[in-house]
PANUBA-600966 format. One record per residue (C-alpha): x, y, z. Coordinates in pm, 1 decimal. Layout:
N
+----------+----------+----------+
:        X :        Y :        Z :
+----------+----------+----------+
:        X :        Y :        Z :
...
+----------+----------+----------+
This chain:
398
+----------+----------+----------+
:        X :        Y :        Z :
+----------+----------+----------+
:  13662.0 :   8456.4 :  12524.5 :
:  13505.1 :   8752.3 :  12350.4 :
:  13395.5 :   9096.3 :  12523.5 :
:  13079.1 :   9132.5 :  12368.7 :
:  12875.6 :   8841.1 :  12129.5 :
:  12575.4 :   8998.3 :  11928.1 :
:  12344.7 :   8788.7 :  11828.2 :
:  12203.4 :   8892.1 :  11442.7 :
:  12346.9 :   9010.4 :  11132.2 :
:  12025.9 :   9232.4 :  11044.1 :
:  12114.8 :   9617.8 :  10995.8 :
:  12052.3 :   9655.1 :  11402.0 :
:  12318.8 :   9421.7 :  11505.0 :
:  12572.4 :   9540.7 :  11256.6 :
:  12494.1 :   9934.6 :  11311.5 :
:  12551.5 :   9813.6 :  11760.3 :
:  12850.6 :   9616.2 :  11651.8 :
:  12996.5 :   9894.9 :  11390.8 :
:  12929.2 :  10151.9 :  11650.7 :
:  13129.3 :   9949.8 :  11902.4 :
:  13460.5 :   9902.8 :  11753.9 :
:  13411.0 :  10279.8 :  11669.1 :
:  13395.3 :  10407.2 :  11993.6 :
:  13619.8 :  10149.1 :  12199.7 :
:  13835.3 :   9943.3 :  11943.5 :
:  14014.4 :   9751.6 :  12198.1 :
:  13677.2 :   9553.8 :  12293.5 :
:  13642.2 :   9213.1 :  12139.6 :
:  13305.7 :   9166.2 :  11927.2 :
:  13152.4 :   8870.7 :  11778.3 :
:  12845.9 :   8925.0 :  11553.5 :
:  12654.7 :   8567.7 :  11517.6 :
:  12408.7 :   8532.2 :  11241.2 :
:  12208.9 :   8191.1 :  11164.7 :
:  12251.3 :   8304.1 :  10795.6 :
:  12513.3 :   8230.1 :  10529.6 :
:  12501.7 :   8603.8 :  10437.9 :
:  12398.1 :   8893.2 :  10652.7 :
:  12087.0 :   9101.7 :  10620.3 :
:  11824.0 :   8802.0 :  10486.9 :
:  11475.3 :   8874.4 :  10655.9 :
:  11374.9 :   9214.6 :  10763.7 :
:  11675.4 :   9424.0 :  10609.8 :
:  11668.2 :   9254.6 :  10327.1 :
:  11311.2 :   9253.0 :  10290.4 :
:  11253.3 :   9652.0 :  10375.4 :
:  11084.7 :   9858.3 :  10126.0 :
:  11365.0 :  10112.6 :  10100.0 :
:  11273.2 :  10403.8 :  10265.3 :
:  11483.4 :  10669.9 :  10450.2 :
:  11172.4 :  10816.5 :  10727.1 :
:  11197.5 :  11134.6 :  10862.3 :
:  11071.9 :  11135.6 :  11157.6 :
:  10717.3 :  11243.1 :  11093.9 :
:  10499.9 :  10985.6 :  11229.6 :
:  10637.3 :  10946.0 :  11558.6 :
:  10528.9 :  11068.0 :  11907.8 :
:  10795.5 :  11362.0 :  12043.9 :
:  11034.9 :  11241.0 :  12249.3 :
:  10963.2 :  10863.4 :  12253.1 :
:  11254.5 :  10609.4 :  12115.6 :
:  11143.0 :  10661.5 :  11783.9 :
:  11146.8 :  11016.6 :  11746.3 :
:  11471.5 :  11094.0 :  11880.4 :
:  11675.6 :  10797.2 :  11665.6 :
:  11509.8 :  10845.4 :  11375.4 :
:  11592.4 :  11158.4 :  11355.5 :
:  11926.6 :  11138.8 :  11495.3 :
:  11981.8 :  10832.5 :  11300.9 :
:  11833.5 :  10987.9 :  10973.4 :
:  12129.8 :  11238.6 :  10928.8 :
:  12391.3 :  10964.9 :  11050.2 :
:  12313.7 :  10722.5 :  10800.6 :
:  12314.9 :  11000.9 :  10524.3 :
:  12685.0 :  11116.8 :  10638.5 :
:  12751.9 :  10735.0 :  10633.4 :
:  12662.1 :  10700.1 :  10285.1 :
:  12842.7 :  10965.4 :  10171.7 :
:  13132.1 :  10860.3 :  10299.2 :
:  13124.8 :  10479.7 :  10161.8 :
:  12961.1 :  10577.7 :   9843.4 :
:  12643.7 :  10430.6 :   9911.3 :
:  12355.7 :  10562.1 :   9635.1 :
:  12045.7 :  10678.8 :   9807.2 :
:  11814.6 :  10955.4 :   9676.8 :
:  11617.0 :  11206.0 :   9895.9 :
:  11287.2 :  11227.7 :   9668.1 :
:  11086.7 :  11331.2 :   9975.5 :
:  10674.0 :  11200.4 :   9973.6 :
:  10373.8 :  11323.0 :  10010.2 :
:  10111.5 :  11241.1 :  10274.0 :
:   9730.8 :  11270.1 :  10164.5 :
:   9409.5 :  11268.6 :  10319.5 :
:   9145.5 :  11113.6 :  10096.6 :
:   8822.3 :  11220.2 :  10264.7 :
:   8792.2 :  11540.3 :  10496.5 :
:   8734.5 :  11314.9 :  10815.4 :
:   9126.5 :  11273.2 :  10776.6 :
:   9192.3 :  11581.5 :  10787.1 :
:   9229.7 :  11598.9 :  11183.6 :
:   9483.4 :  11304.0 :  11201.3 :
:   9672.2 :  11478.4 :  10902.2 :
:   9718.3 :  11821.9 :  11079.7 :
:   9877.9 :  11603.4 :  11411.6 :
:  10099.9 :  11475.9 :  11146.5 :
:  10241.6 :  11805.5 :  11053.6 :
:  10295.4 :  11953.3 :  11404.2 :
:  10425.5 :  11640.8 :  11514.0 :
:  10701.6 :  11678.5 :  11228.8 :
:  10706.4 :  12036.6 :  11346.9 :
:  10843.4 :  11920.4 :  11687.1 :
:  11029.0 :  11673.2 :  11617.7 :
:  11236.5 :  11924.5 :  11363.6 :
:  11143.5 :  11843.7 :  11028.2 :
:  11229.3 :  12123.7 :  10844.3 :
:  11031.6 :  12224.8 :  10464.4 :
:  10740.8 :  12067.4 :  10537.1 :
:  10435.3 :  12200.5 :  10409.3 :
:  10065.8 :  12130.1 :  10373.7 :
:   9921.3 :  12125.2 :  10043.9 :
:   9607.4 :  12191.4 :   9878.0 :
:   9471.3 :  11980.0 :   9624.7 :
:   9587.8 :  12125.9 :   9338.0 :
:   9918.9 :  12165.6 :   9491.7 :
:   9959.4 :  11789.7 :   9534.7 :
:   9832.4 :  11745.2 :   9170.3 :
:  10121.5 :  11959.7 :   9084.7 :
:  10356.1 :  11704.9 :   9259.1 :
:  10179.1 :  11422.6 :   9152.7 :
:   9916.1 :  11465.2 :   8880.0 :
:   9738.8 :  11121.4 :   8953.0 :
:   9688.4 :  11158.9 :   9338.1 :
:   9354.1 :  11163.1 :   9498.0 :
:   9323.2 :  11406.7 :   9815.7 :
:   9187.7 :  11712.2 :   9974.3 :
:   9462.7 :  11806.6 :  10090.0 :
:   9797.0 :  11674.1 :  10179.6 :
:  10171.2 :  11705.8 :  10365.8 :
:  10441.2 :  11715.9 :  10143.9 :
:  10796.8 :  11563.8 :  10326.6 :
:  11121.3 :  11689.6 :  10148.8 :
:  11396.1 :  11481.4 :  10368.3 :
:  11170.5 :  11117.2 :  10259.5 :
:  11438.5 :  10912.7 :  10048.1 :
:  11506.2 :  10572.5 :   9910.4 :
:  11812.6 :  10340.4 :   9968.9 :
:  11901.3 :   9961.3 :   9907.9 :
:  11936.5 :   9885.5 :  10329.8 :
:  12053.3 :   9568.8 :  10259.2 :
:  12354.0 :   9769.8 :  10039.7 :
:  12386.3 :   9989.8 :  10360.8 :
:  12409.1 :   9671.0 :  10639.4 :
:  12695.3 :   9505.1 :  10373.7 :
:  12903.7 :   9816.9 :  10428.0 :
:  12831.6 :   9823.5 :  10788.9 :
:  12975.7 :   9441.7 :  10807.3 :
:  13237.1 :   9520.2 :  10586.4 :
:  13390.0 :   9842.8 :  10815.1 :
:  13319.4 :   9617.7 :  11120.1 :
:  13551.0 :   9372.6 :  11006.1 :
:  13790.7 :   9600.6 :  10876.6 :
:  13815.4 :   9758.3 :  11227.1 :
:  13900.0 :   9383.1 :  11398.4 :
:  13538.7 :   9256.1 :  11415.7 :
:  13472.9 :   8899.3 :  11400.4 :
:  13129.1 :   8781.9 :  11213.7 :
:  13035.0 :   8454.0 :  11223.5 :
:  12816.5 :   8324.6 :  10940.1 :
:  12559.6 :   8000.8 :  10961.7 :
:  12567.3 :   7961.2 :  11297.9 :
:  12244.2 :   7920.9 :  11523.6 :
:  12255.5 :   8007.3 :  11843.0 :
:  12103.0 :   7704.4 :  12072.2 :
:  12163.6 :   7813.8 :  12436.8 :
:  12237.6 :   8058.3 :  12677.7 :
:  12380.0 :   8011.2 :  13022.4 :
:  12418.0 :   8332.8 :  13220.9 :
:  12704.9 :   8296.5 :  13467.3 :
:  12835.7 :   8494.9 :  13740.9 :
:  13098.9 :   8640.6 :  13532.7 :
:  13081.8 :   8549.7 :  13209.0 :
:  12809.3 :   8410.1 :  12983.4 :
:  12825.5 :   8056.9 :  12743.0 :
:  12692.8 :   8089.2 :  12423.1 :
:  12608.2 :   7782.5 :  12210.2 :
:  12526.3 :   7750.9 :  11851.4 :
:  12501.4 :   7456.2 :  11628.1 :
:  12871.1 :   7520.6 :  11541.5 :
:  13043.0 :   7589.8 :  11860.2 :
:  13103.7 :   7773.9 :  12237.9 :
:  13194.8 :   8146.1 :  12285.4 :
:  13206.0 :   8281.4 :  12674.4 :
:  13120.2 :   8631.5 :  12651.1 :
:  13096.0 :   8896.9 :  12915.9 :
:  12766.8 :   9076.5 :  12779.8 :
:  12551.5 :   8917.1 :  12528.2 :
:  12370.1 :   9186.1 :  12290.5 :
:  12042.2 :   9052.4 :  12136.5 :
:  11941.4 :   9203.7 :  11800.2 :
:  11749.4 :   8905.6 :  11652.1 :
:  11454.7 :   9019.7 :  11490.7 :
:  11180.3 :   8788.8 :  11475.0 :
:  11372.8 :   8575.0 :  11713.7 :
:  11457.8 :   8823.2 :  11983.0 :
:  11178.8 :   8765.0 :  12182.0 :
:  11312.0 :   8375.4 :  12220.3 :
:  11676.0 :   8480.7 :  12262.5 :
:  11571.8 :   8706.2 :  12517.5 :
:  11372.3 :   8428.8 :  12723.7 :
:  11766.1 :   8233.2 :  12756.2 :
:  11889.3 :   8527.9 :  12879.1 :
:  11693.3 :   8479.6 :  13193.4 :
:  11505.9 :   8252.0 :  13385.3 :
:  11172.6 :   8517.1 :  13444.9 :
:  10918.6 :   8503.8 :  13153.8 :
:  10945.2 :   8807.1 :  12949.1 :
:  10589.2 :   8996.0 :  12922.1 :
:  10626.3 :   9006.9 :  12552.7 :
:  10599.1 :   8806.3 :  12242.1 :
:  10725.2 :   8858.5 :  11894.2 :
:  10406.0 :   8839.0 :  11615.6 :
:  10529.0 :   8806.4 :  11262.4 :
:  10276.9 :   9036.3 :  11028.5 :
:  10342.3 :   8963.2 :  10637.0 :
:  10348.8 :   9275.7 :  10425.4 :
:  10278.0 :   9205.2 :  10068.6 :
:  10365.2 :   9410.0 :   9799.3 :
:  10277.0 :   9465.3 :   9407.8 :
:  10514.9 :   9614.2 :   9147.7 :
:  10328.1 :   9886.7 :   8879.0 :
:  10405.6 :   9738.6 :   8530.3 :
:  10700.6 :   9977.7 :   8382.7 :
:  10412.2 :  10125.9 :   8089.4 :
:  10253.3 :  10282.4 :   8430.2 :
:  10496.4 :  10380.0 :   8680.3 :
:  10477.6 :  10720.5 :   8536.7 :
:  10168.4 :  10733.5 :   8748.5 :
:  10384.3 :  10813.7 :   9049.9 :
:  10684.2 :  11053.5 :   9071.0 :
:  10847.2 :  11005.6 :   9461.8 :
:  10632.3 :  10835.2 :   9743.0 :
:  10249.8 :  10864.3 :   9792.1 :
:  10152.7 :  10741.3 :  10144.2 :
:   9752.3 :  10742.5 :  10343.6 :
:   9702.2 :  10911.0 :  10666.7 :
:   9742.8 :  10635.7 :  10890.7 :
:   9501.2 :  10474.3 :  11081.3 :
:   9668.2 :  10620.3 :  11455.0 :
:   9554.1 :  10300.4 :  11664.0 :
:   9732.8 :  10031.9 :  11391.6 :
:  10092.3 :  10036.8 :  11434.9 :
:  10125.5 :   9991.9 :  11034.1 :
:  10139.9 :  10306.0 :  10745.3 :
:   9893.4 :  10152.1 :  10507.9 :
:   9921.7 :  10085.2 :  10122.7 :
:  10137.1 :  10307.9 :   9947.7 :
:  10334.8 :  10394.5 :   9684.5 :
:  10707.2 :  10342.1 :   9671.8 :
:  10912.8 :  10456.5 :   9413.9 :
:  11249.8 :  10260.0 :   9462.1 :
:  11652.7 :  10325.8 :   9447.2 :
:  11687.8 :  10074.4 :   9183.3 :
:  11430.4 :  10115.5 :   8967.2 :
:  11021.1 :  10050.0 :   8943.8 :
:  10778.6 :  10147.3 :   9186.7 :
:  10644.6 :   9897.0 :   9487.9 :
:  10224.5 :   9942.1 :   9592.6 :
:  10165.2 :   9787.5 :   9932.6 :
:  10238.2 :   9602.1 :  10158.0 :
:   9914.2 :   9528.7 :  10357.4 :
:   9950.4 :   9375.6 :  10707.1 :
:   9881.0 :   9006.9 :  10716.1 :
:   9942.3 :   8782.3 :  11034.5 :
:  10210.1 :   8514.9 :  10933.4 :
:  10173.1 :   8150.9 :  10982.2 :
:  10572.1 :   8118.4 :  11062.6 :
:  10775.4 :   8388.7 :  11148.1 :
:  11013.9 :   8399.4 :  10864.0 :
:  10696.0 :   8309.4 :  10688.4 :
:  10718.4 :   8514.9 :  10315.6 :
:  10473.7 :   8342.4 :  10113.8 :
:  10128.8 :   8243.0 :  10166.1 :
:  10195.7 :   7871.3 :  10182.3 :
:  10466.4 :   7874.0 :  10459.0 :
:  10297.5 :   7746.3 :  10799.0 :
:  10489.9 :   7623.3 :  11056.0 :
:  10254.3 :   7476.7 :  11351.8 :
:  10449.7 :   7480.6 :  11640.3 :
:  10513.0 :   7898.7 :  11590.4 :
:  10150.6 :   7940.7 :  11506.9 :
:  10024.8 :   7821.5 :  11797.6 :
:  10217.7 :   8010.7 :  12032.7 :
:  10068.4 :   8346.2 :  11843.8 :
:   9753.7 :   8199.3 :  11880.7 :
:   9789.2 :   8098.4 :  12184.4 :
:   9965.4 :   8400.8 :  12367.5 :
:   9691.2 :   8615.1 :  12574.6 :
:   9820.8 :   8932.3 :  12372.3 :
:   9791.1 :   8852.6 :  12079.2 :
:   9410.3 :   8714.7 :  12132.3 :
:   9353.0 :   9059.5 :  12293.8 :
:   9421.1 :   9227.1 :  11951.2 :
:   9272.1 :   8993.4 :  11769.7 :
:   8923.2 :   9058.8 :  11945.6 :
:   9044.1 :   9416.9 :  11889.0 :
:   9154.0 :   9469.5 :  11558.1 :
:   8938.3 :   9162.5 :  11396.8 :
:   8777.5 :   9343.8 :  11117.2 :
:   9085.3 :   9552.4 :  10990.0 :
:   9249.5 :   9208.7 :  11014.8 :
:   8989.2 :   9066.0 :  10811.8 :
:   9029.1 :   9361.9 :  10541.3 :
:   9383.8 :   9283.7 :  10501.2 :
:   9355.3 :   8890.5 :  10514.5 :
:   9097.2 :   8945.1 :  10214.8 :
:   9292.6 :   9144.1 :  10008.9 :
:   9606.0 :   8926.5 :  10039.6 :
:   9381.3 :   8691.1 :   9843.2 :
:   9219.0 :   8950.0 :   9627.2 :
:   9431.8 :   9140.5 :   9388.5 :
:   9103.7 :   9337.0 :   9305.6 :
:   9060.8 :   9472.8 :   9650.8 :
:   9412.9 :   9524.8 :   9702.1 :
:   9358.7 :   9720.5 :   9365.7 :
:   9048.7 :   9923.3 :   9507.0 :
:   9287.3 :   9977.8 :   9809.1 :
:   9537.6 :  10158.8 :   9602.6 :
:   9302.3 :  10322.6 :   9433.4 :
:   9196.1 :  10560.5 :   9691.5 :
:   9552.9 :  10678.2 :   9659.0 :
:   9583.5 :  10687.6 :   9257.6 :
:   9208.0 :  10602.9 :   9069.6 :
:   9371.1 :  10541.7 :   8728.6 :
:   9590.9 :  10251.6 :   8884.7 :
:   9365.4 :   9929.7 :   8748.8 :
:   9455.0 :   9567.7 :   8849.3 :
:   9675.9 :   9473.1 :   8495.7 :
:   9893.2 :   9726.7 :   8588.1 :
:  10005.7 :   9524.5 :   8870.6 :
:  10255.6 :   9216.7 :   8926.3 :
:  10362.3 :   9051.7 :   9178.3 :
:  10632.4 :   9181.1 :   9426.5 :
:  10804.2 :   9087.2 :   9728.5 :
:  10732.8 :   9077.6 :  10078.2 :
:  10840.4 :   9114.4 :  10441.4 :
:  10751.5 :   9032.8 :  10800.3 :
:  10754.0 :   9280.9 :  11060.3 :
:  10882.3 :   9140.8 :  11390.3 :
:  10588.5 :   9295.7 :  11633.9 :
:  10636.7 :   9268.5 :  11994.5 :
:  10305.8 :   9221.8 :  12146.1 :
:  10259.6 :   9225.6 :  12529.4 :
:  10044.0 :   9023.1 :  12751.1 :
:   9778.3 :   9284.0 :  12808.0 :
:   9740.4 :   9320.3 :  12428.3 :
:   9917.6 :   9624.9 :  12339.3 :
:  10127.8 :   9598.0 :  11986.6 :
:  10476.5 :   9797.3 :  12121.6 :
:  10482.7 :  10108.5 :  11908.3 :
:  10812.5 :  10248.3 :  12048.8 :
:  11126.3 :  10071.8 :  12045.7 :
:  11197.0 :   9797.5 :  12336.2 :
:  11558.4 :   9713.5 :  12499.1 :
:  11523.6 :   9503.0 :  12777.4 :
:  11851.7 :   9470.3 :  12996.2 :
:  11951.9 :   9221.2 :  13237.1 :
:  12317.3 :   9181.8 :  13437.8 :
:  12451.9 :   8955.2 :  13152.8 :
:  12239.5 :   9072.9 :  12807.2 :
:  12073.5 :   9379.6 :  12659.2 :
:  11794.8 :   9277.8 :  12427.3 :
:  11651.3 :   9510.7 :  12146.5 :
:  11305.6 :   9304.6 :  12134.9 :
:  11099.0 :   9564.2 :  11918.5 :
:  11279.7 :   9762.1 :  11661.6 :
:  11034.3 :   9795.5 :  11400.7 :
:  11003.3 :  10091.5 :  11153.5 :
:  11217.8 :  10290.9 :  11094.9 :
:  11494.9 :  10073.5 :  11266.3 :
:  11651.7 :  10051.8 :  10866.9 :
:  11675.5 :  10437.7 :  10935.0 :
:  11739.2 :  10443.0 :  11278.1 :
:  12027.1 :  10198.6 :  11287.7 :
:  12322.7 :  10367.5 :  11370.9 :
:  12168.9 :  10586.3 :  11618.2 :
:  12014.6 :  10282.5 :  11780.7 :
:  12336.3 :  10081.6 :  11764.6 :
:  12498.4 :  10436.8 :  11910.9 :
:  12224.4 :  10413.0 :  12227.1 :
:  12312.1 :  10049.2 :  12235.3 :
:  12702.4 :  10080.1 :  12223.5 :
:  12635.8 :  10331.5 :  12530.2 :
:  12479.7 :  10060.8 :  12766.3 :
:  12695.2 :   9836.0 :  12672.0 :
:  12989.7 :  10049.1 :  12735.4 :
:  12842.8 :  10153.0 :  13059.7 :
:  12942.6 :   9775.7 :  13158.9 :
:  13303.5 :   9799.5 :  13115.3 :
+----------+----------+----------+
């Protein structure tokens, strides 16, 4: 028997489980991730970014632990010796109607407690970055870049070293909820558990539904983000990170520039709906999960909503030349040699039934589990403080 099983070895589950043995180290925890390695789809797949905190409404989920979690993970990587650089970005409108939605940017990072940010004129973001395109602009010192799937390694490696258990290539099956305890079953074997934690991604939604016998009002949408890398004879075309004004009713930043911890510089991703939900590459379908996207009333909703943006991005996951003139609103001297292929990620979107795509972060708590079933950007950022807020309900139970 185990006090506490969490299921997923992404950066969410680690930071809850890390956070645990931290603050009660007598409590048994059992990480279980279908994986032979930890941190394989979103972490691993994250662009790299350490957010600030600018984008996000005051006071809601994502606010307050990304901003909280933002200085915990930078004490955290001091003290392991994880490499992370704060390069900070710049924010730029490209045509004067974006100038509204820019200037809500900056007081929102005003409340939320951003501190150096200033606008910037157009020559004052040429002085930053000579090759940007704007009329004016936001720069954001306390933006950095990080390796997250470096940072969720460490956090499984002081887990364990504080009595943790983490179980590797197991897939959890079923869930019965009992009146004391709970039995979890995985392809591998049985663990009763007093509290099941759920922090499975672009599962969570379905690992949530055998947590209890009530249909949950959500459903988990996988949206591909693909990405380009600048050939190394151009990267000298961008200096830190260059990012859009985003489009306030899309719950995605928009093509940018990313100048990365290791080396080379990432353009993208777009926002692409997925065939399968670990679905990476064009060609991977999987019917049965298509069809309950396709089929789930939300998800239709946004589709009738959002069809022409989806269209856009759909077209220029299949055009590198409109990808191209994309990026080029950012950066006009970027031309389509100067790009290669890069990776890509999917973004685990909860979607509810009435069509709204869940902007804030969503923990859903029953007697037996507590289910994180949206933690979208900038969870990579936010993960200690979320596996802090976390830790504290599950505490509350013992």
């Amino acid at each position: 028997m185990t006090d506490v099983v969490i299921i997923g070895g992404g950066i969410v589950g680690l930071a809850t489980a890390l956070q645990l043995k931290k603050q009660r180290p007598g409590l048994t925890v059992t990480v279980i991730e279908k994986e032979l390695s930890v941190a394989r789809h979103q972490t691993g797949h994250n662009s790299g970014v350490i957010h600030s905190g600018l984008y996000y409404k005051p006071g809601s989920l994502k606010a307050t632990n990304c901003i909280r979690g933002y200085h915990m993970l930078l004490d955290f990587c001091n003290q392991e010796g994880v490499p992370y650089e704060l390069c900070g970005k710049i924010v730029v409108a490209t045509k004067p109607e974006e100038i509204p939605q820019l200037n809500i940017l900056f007081e929102r990072g005003q409340q939320n407690g951003l501190t150096g940010l200033r606008k910037l004129s157009q020559a004052e973001m040429r002085e930053i970055e000579p090759y940007v395109n704007g009329v004016e602009g936001i720069r954001v010192p306390q933006t950095g870049i990080i390796d997250y799937k470096q940072v969720a390694e460490k956090y499984a490696e002081r887990f364990q070293a504080l009595g943790g258990e983490l179980r590797l290539g197991e897939r959890v099956e079923n869930i019965t909820p009992g009146n004391s305890l709970s039995i979890v079953v995985t392809n591998k074997g049985t663990y009763e558990t007093r509290l099941v934690v759920n922090c499975a991604g672009l599962y969570s939604d379905k690992i949530a539904q055998l947590t209890q016998r009530e249909p949950i009002n959500l459903r988990i949408v996988p949206f591909r983000g693909e990405y380009y890398k600048i050939k190394p004879h151009k990267e000298y075309l961008v200096r830190h990170l260059i990012y859009p004004v985003p489009d306030p009713n899309f719950p995605f930043l928009g093509v940018h520039f990313t100048r990365m911890v290791h080396g080379g510089v990432e353009a993208g991703p777009n926002a692409v709906l997925a065939f399968q939900r670990e679905g990476y590459r064009k060609s991977d379908v999987n019917l049965k999960e298509l069809y309950e996207t396709l089929t789930w009333p939300g998800f239709q909703k946004v589709a009738g909503r959002y069809w022409q943006t989806g269209l856009g991005e759909m077209y220029r996951s299949f055009s590198k030349a409109a990808f191209t003139k994309a990026l080029q609103q950012l950066i006009p001297d970027i031309q389509e040699d100067d790009l290669e292929d890069g990776g890509s990620g999917v973004r685990a979107q909860a979607c509810d039934r009435t069509g709204g795509l869940l902007d804030d972060f969503a923990i859903l708590e029953t007697d037996k589990a507590i289910n994180v079933c949206n933690a979208p950007s900038p969870a990579a950022t936010s993960s200690l403080s979320i596996g802090q807020t976390v830790s504290e309900k599950v505490l509350a139970r013992f």
